[in-house]
N, C-alpha and C positions, 0 to 999 in steps of 0.2 A: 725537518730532521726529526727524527725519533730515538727516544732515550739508549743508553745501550749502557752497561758499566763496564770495569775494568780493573785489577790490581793498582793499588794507589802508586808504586814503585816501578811500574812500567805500563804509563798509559794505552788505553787502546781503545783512540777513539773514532767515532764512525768516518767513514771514509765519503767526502761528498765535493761537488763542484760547484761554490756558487757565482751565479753568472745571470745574464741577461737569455733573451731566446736567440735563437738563430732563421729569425721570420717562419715561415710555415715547416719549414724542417725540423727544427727543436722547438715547442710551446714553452710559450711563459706564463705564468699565472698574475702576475705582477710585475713589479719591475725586477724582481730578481727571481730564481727558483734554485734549488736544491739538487743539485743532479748528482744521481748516486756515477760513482766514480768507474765505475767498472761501463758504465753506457757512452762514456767519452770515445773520440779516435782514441787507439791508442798513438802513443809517442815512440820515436826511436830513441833510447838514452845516450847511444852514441854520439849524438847531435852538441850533447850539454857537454862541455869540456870545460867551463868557465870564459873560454872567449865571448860568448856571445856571436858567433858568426854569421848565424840569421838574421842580425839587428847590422852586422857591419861592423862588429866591433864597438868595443864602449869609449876610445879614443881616450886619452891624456886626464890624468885625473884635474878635477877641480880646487886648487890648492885649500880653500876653505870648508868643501864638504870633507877634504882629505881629512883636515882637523879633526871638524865632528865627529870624523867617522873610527879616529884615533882613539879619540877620548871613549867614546863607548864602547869599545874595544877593549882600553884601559878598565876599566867598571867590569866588565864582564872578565877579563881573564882576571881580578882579585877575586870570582867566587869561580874560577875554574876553567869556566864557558871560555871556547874563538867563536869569533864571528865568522861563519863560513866563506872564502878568499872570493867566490862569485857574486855572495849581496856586496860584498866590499867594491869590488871592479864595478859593478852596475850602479852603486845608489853615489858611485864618486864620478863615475865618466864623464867628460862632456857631451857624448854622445847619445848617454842612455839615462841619466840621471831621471828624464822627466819624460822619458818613452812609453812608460803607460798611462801619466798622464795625457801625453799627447794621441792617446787612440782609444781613450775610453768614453765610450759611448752614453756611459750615465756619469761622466764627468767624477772622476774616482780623481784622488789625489795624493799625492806618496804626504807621509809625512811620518819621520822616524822617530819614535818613540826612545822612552826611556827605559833600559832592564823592569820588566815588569815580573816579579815572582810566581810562578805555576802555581793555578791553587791545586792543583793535583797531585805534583810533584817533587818533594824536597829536591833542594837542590835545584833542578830548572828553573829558565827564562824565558821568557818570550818580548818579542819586539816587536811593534806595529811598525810596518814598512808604508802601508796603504789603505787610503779608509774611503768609502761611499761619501759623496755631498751631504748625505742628510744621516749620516753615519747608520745606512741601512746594517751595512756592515763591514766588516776590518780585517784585514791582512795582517800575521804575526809570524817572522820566523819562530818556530817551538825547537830550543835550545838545551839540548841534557846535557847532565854533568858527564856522562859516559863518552859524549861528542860526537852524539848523532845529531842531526840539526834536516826539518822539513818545515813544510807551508803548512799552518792549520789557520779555519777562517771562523767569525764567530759575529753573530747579532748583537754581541756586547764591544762595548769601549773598556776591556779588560782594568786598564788604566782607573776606572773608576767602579769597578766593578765591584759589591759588596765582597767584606771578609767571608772567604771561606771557612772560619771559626766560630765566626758568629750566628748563635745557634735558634737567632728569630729571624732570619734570613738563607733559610736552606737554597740552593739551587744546584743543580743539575748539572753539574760542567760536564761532564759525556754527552749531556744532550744540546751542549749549548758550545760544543767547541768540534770543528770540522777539521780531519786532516784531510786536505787538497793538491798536494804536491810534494813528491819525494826530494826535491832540492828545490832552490829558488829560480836556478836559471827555466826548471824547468815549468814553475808556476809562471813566469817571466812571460816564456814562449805561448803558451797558451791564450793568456791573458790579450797578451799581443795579436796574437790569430785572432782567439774568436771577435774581438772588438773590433778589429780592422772586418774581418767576417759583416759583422752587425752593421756596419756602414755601406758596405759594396752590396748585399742583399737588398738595404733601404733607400739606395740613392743618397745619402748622406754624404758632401764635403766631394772629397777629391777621388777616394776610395773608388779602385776597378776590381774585380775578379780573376786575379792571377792563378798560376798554376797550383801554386801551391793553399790557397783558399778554397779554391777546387777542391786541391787532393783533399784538404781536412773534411771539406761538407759531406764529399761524397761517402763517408761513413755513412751517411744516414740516410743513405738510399736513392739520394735523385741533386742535382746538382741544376 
Protein backbone atom coordinates (compact mmCIF):
# COMPACT_ATOMS: atom_id res chain seq x y z
CA UNK A 1 0.00 0.00 0.00
CA UNK A 2 1.01 3.48 -0.68
CA UNK A 3 0.35 6.49 1.50
CA UNK A 4 -2.75 8.69 0.42
CA UNK A 5 -4.50 11.37 2.90
CA UNK A 6 -7.80 12.43 3.66
CA UNK A 7 -9.99 15.03 5.70
CA UNK A 8 -9.82 14.02 9.38
CA UNK A 9 -13.83 14.17 9.49
CA UNK A 10 -14.61 11.77 6.69
CA UNK A 11 -11.86 9.41 5.99
CA UNK A 12 -10.79 8.31 2.75
CA UNK A 13 -8.78 5.78 2.63
CA UNK A 14 -7.09 3.60 -0.08
CA UNK A 15 -9.17 1.17 -1.51
CA UNK A 16 -7.26 -2.37 -1.54
CA UNK A 17 -7.82 -6.34 -1.25
CA UNK A 18 -5.67 -8.23 0.96
CA UNK A 19 -5.49 -11.82 0.27
CA UNK A 20 -3.37 -14.67 -0.69
CA UNK A 21 -2.68 -15.59 -4.83
CA UNK A 22 -4.90 -17.28 -6.81
CA UNK A 23 -1.90 -19.96 -8.32
CA UNK A 24 -0.71 -18.67 -11.70
CA UNK A 25 -3.83 -16.47 -12.43
CA UNK A 26 -3.35 -13.82 -9.51
CA UNK A 27 0.72 -13.65 -8.26
CA UNK A 28 1.64 -13.37 -4.76
CA UNK A 29 4.64 -11.97 -3.62
CA UNK A 30 4.46 -13.32 -0.28
CA UNK A 31 1.96 -14.78 1.65
CA UNK A 32 -0.32 -12.06 1.24
CA UNK A 33 -0.47 -9.18 -1.38
CA UNK A 34 -2.21 -5.96 -1.73
CA UNK A 35 -4.54 -5.95 -4.50
CA UNK A 36 -5.85 -2.63 -5.53
CA UNK A 37 -9.76 -2.97 -5.43
CA UNK A 38 -10.85 -1.97 -8.66
CA UNK A 39 -8.73 -5.45 -10.28
CA UNK A 40 -11.00 -7.76 -8.26
CA UNK A 41 -14.32 -9.69 -10.14
CA UNK A 42 -16.60 -7.57 -9.64
CA UNK A 43 -19.61 -8.63 -7.25
CA UNK A 44 -23.41 -8.38 -7.65
CA UNK A 45 -24.65 -6.38 -4.52
CA UNK A 46 -27.93 -7.86 -5.09
CA UNK A 47 -26.66 -11.18 -3.67
CA UNK A 48 -25.95 -9.43 0.01
CA UNK A 49 -29.37 -9.06 1.65
CA UNK A 50 -27.98 -10.14 5.04
CA UNK A 51 -29.26 -13.84 4.74
CA UNK A 52 -26.26 -15.07 3.73
CA UNK A 53 -27.73 -17.42 0.94
CA UNK A 54 -24.46 -18.50 -0.73
CA UNK A 55 -23.29 -20.03 2.74
CA UNK A 56 -26.92 -21.66 3.19
CA UNK A 57 -27.90 -19.48 5.56
CA UNK A 58 -26.29 -18.71 9.12
CA UNK A 59 -28.98 -21.12 11.00
CA UNK A 60 -30.13 -20.48 14.76
CA UNK A 61 -28.18 -18.28 16.68
CA UNK A 62 -25.59 -19.55 19.38
CA UNK A 63 -27.19 -18.69 22.67
CA UNK A 64 -23.73 -17.54 24.10
CA UNK A 65 -22.16 -15.72 21.06
CA UNK A 66 -25.73 -14.11 21.12
CA UNK A 67 -24.61 -12.73 24.69
CA UNK A 68 -21.33 -11.52 23.46
CA UNK A 69 -22.56 -10.18 20.74
CA UNK A 70 -25.21 -8.17 22.94
CA UNK A 71 -23.06 -6.91 25.13
CA UNK A 72 -20.88 -5.14 22.27
CA UNK A 73 -23.69 -3.90 20.90
CA UNK A 74 -24.54 -2.55 24.30
CA UNK A 75 -20.87 -0.50 24.40
CA UNK A 76 -21.25 0.61 21.09
CA UNK A 77 -24.87 2.05 21.00
CA UNK A 78 -23.75 4.25 24.56
CA UNK A 79 -21.39 6.17 21.90
CA UNK A 80 -24.00 6.06 19.19
CA UNK A 81 -22.64 3.26 16.83
CA UNK A 82 -25.35 -0.47 15.66
CA UNK A 83 -23.57 -3.10 14.80
CA UNK A 84 -24.56 -3.71 11.33
CA UNK A 85 -27.68 -6.62 11.59
CA UNK A 86 -25.46 -8.99 8.88
CA UNK A 87 -21.97 -9.21 11.19
CA UNK A 88 -24.68 -9.85 13.99
CA UNK A 89 -26.45 -13.01 12.04
CA UNK A 90 -22.96 -14.33 10.86
CA UNK A 91 -20.42 -13.91 13.88
CA UNK A 92 -23.77 -15.55 16.04
CA UNK A 93 -24.99 -18.43 13.50
CA UNK A 94 -24.41 -21.97 14.05
CA UNK A 95 -23.85 -22.23 10.64
CA UNK A 96 -21.40 -19.45 9.78
CA UNK A 97 -19.89 -18.39 12.89
CA UNK A 98 -16.54 -20.12 12.07
CA UNK A 99 -16.97 -20.31 8.07
CA UNK A 100 -14.00 -18.44 7.18
CA UNK A 101 -12.18 -19.93 9.62
CA UNK A 102 -13.09 -23.08 8.06
CA UNK A 103 -11.84 -22.08 4.41
CA UNK A 104 -8.90 -20.15 4.98
CA UNK A 105 -6.14 -21.18 3.53
CA UNK A 106 -3.43 -19.23 5.65
CA UNK A 107 -5.39 -20.38 8.73
CA UNK A 108 -7.06 -16.89 9.54
CA UNK A 109 -9.05 -16.85 12.63
CA UNK A 110 -12.27 -14.68 13.68
CA UNK A 111 -11.78 -13.23 16.81
CA UNK A 112 -14.08 -10.22 17.92
CA UNK A 113 -12.53 -7.61 19.37
CA UNK A 114 -13.34 -4.79 21.65
CA UNK A 115 -14.76 -1.08 20.39
CA UNK A 116 -11.53 0.10 19.35
CA UNK A 117 -11.53 4.12 18.87
CA UNK A 118 -10.57 5.55 15.11
CA UNK A 119 -7.51 7.16 15.36
CA UNK A 120 -8.72 9.16 12.34
CA UNK A 121 -11.97 9.88 13.35
CA UNK A 122 -13.80 11.45 16.30
CA UNK A 123 -16.53 9.65 17.12
CA UNK A 124 -15.90 6.14 15.10
CA UNK A 125 -15.13 2.49 15.89
CA UNK A 126 -13.68 -0.16 14.71
CA UNK A 127 -13.87 -3.97 15.54
CA UNK A 128 -11.64 -6.88 14.69
CA UNK A 129 -13.87 -9.64 13.48
CA UNK A 130 -10.51 -11.58 11.87
CA UNK A 131 -6.87 -11.77 12.20
CA UNK A 132 -3.94 -13.80 10.12
CA UNK A 133 -2.01 -16.65 12.46
CA UNK A 134 0.85 -14.57 12.75
CA UNK A 135 -1.20 -11.57 12.81
CA UNK A 136 0.14 -10.62 9.24
CA UNK A 137 -2.92 -8.83 9.26
CA UNK A 138 -6.57 -7.94 10.75
CA UNK A 139 -9.99 -7.64 9.72
CA UNK A 140 -12.05 -4.48 11.35
CA UNK A 141 -15.70 -3.56 10.70
CA UNK A 142 -14.96 0.72 10.33
CA UNK A 143 -18.09 2.00 12.30
CA UNK A 144 -19.15 5.99 11.89
CA UNK A 145 -21.23 7.94 14.09
CA UNK A 146 -23.13 9.06 10.90
CA UNK A 147 -24.05 4.95 10.47
CA UNK A 148 -22.25 3.99 7.63
CA UNK A 149 -20.36 0.82 8.57
CA UNK A 150 -17.63 -1.09 5.84
CA UNK A 151 -14.64 -3.64 5.91
CA UNK A 152 -11.14 -1.93 6.22
CA UNK A 153 -7.93 -4.26 6.69
CA UNK A 154 -4.74 -3.11 8.22
CA UNK A 155 -0.88 -4.74 9.03
CA UNK A 156 -1.56 -3.40 12.61
CA UNK A 157 -3.28 -5.06 15.81
CA UNK A 158 -5.18 -1.59 15.95
CA UNK A 159 -5.98 -2.79 19.50
CA UNK A 160 -2.50 -2.08 20.40
CA UNK A 161 -1.62 0.27 18.15
CA UNK A 162 0.46 3.51 19.27
CA UNK A 163 -1.54 6.71 20.33
CA UNK A 164 -2.38 8.75 17.68
CA UNK A 165 -1.45 11.86 19.90
CA UNK A 166 1.56 10.96 20.66
CA UNK A 167 3.83 13.18 19.00
CA UNK A 168 7.19 10.58 19.09
CA UNK A 169 5.42 8.05 17.38
CA UNK A 170 3.97 9.64 14.14
CA UNK A 171 2.24 7.01 11.76
CA UNK A 172 0.39 7.11 8.78
CA UNK A 173 -2.94 5.57 9.20
CA UNK A 174 -4.16 6.35 5.38
CA UNK A 175 -1.26 4.29 4.60
CA UNK A 176 -1.64 1.77 7.21
CA UNK A 177 -5.52 1.19 6.95
CA UNK A 178 -7.34 -0.42 3.82
CA UNK A 179 -10.96 -0.17 3.02
CA UNK A 180 -11.77 -3.69 1.45
CA UNK A 181 -15.52 -4.09 1.37
CA UNK A 182 -18.65 -2.11 1.30
CA UNK A 183 -20.56 -4.31 3.89
CA UNK A 184 -19.47 -7.40 5.78
CA UNK A 185 -21.55 -9.82 4.11
CA UNK A 186 -19.88 -8.81 1.24
CA UNK A 187 -16.19 -9.13 2.54
CA UNK A 188 -17.72 -12.53 3.90
CA UNK A 189 -18.38 -13.67 0.32
CA UNK A 190 -15.24 -12.95 -1.12
CA UNK A 191 -13.17 -14.05 1.54
CA UNK A 192 -15.12 -17.40 1.16
CA UNK A 193 -14.63 -17.78 -2.67
CA UNK A 194 -11.17 -16.93 -3.10
CA UNK A 195 -9.98 -19.17 -0.17
CA UNK A 196 -12.07 -22.02 -1.23
CA UNK A 197 -10.58 -20.72 -4.90
CA UNK A 198 -6.96 -21.24 -3.28
CA UNK A 199 -7.63 -24.82 -2.22
CA UNK A 200 -9.45 -26.36 -5.59
CA UNK A 201 -6.54 -24.50 -7.80
CA UNK A 202 -3.77 -26.28 -5.27
CA UNK A 203 -5.15 -29.77 -4.64
CA UNK A 204 -5.78 -28.72 -1.05
CA UNK A 205 -8.41 -30.95 1.28
CA UNK A 206 -11.76 -31.70 -0.23
CA UNK A 207 -12.02 -28.46 -2.42
CA UNK A 208 -13.36 -29.14 -6.42
CA UNK A 209 -13.98 -26.48 -8.97
CA UNK A 210 -17.57 -25.48 -9.12
CA UNK A 211 -19.37 -23.25 -11.26
CA UNK A 212 -19.26 -20.72 -9.51
CA UNK A 213 -15.26 -20.74 -8.68
CA UNK A 214 -15.23 -20.81 -12.16
CA UNK A 215 -17.42 -17.93 -12.80
CA UNK A 216 -15.03 -15.77 -10.27
CA UNK A 217 -11.44 -17.09 -11.82
CA UNK A 218 -12.54 -16.38 -15.08
CA UNK A 219 -12.24 -12.55 -14.54
CA UNK A 220 -8.85 -13.17 -15.09
CA UNK A 221 -8.70 -14.37 -18.20
CA UNK A 222 -8.28 -18.31 -18.36
CA UNK A 223 -9.88 -20.70 -15.90
Amino acid sequence: MTATTGPIHNPVFQSFWCATDLGPHRPCRGTYEWYASDTLPPLDPARFDGGFGWLGGTGPAVPELAGHLDALAGELAGVGIVLPADFVAFQTGVNSHRALDAVSATACWTDVSEPIPSPVEPGAFLVRFLRDQQDCVHWYLYLRPTGGAYVVASPLDLEDAPDPDEPDVPVDWFGAIARCATSFEEFAYRFWVENRLWCALNGYGEETMDDELAGYLAHYGRT
